[in-house]
C-alpha positions in Angstrom: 17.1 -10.0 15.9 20.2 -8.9 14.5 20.2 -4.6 13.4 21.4 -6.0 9.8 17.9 -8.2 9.1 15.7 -5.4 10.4 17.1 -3.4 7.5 16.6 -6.2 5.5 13.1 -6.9 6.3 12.1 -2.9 6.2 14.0 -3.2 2.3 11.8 -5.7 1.1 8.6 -3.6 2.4 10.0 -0.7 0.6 10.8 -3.3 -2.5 7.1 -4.3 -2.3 6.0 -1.1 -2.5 7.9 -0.5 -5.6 7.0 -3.3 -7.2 3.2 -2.8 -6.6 3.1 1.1 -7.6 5.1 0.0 -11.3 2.0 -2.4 -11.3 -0.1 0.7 -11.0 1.5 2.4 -13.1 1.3 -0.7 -16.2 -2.3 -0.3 -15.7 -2.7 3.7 -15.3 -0.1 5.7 -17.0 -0.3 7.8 -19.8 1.6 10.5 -20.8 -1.3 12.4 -22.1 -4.4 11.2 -20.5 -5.6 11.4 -16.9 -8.8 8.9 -17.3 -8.0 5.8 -15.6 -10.3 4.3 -17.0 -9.3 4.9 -20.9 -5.7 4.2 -20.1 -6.9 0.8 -18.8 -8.5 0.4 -21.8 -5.6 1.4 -23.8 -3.3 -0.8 -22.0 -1.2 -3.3 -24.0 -1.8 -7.2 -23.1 1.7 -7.0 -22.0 1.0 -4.4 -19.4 -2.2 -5.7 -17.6 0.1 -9.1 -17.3 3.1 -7.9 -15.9 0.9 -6.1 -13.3 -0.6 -8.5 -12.1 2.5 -10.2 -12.1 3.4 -7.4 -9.9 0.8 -7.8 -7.4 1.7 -11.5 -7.0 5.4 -10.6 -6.2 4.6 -7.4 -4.3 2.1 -9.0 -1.6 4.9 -11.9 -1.0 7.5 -8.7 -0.3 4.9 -7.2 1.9 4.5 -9.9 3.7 8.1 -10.5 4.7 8.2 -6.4 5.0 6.0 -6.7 8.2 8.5 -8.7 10.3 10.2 -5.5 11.1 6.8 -3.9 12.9 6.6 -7.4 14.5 10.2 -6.4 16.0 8.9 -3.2 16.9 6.3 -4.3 18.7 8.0 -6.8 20.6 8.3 -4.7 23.6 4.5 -4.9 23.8 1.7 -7.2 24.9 1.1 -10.0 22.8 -2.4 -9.0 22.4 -1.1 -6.2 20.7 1.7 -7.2 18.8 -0.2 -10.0 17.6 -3.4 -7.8 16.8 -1.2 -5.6 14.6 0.6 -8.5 12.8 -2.8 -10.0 11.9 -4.6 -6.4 11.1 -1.6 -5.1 9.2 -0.7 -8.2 7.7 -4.6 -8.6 6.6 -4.2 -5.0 4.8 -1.2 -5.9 3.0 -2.8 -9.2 1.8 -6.1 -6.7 0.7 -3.4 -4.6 -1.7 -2.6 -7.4 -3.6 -6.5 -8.7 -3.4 -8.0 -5.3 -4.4 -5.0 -4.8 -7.3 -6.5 -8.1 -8.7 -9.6 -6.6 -9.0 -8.1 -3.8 -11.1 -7.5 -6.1 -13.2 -10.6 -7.1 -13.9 -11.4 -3.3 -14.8 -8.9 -3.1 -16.7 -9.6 -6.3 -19.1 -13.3 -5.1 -19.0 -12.3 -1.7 -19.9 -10.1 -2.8 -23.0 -12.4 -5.0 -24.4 -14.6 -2.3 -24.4 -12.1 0.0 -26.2 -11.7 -3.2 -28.6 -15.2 -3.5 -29.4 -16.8 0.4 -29.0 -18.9 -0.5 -26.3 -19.8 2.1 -23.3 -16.7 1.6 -20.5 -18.8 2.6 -18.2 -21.0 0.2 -18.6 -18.9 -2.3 -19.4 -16.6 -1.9 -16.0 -19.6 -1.4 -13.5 -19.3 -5.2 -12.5 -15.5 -4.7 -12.0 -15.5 -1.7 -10.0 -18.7 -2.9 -7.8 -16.1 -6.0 -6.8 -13.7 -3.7 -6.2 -15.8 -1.2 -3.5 -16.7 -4.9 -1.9 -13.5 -5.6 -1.2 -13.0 -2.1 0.0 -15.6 -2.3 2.4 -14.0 -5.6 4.2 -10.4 -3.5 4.4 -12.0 -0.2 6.4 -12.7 -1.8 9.2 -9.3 -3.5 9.5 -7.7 0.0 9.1 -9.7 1.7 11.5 -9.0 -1.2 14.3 -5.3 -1.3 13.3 -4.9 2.6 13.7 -5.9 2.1 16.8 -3.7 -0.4 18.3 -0.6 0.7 16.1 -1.2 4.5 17.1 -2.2 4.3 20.4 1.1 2.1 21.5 3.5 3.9 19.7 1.9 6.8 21.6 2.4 5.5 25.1 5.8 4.3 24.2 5.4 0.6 24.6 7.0 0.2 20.9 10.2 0.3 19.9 9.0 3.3 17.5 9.4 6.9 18.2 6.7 8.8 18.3 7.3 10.6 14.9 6.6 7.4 13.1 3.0 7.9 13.3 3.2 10.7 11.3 4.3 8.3 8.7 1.5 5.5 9.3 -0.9 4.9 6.1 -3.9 6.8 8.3 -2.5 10.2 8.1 -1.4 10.0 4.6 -4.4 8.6 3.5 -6.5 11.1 5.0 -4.6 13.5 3.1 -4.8 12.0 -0.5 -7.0 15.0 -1.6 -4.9 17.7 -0.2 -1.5 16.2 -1.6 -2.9 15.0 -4.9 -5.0 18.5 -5.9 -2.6 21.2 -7.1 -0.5 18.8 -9.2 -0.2 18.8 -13.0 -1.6 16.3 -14.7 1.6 14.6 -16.0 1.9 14.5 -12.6 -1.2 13.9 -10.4 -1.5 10.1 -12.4 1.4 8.7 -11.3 0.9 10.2 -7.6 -3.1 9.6 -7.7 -2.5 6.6 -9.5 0.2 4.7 -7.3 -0.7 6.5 -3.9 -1.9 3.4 -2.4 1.7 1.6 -2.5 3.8 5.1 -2.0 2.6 5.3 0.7 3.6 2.4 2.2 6.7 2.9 0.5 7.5 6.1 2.5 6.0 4.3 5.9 8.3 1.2 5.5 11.8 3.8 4.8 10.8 5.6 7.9 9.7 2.4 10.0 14.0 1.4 8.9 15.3 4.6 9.7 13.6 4.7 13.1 15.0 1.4 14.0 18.5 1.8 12.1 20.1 2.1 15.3 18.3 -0.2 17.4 19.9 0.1 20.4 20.2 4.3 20.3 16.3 3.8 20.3 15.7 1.3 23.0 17.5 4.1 25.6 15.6 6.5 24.2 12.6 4.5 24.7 13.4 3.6 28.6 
């Protein structure tokens, strides 16, 4: 594959990433409150469209995103490279999926507001649909860490090893740590649009690890 398309492809991950977190951030942000669930409820028409607008556009991005790990794991077996185009691809598909269901809480949640009706109780459906979905997506992370981390490891990728520092696991695992000492104003866009930043910062080092492709493959030998 041509050095300029790699780019290209790891751009649209980093595009879909974008995309997805101003989704999150139609649906969550307030400049004043850090309740998701009342700024879902507080949420204009306008705003719980465009982001699921966002979703839509973001997962296609995504999609076309993962054809640069493809590449890097073409120096692998297939079993491999096709187990983490299927795993990862199946997450990425899941972001879009489980941002739908959002949506859901957040409709739920604004009628709510509308009508002075409990949110709580009005969103419980919502967010029980969402924690399904959840569950599916775990297990698809927990086999995919393993096959991504465990190559790159052994050096059959054409990833350095620092990129695992930079794959979803670690920075999930993390979530609490990075998201606790941060002002408010602060903590609800980074709580709130986690998800998709990271992926944003994993797809910008996934390019920059392979921006010189051919620096990279001696390295790798």
């Amino acid at each position: 594959m041509n050095p300029f398309w790699i780019k290209v492809l790891g751009l649209f991950g980093i595009v879909g990433g974008l995309i997805l977190f101003a989704g999150d951030m139609l649906l969550y942000y307030d400049p004043i409150s850090t309740s998701f669930k009342t700024n879902m409820g507080n949420a204009s028409d306008f705003r719980i469209i465009a982001s699921g607008v966002c979703a839509l556009f973001a997962t296609w991005f995504y999609m076309i995103g993962l054809g640069q790990i493809y590449y890097a794991f073409k120096t692998t077996k297939p079993i491999f490279r096709n187990g983490v185009l299927i795993f990862f691809g199946s997450i990425l598909i899941a972001f879009g999926i489980v941002h739908g269901a959002f949506l859901a809480i957040a409709t739920t949640a604004k009628l709510a507001t509308e009508h002075n009706l409990d949110i709580n109780e009005a969103v419980s459906l919502s967010e029980k649909i969402n924690k399904t979905l959840r569950l599916f997506v775990y297990p698809i992370v927990g086999v995919l860490s393993i096959l991504f981390i465990s190559q790159v490891w052994k050096r059959k990728t054409l990833y350095p090893r620092w990129i695992i520092i930079f794959f979803p696991l670690i920075p999930l695992l993390i979530e609490d740590l990075v998201c606790k000492y941060l002002p408010d104003n602060i903590w609800i866009v980074i709580k709130g649009g986690y998800l998709n930043l990271i992926l944003v910062v994993f797809f910008t080092a996934s390019t920059i690890a392979l921006w010189n492709i051919k620096k990279f493959r001696n390295n790798t030998k």
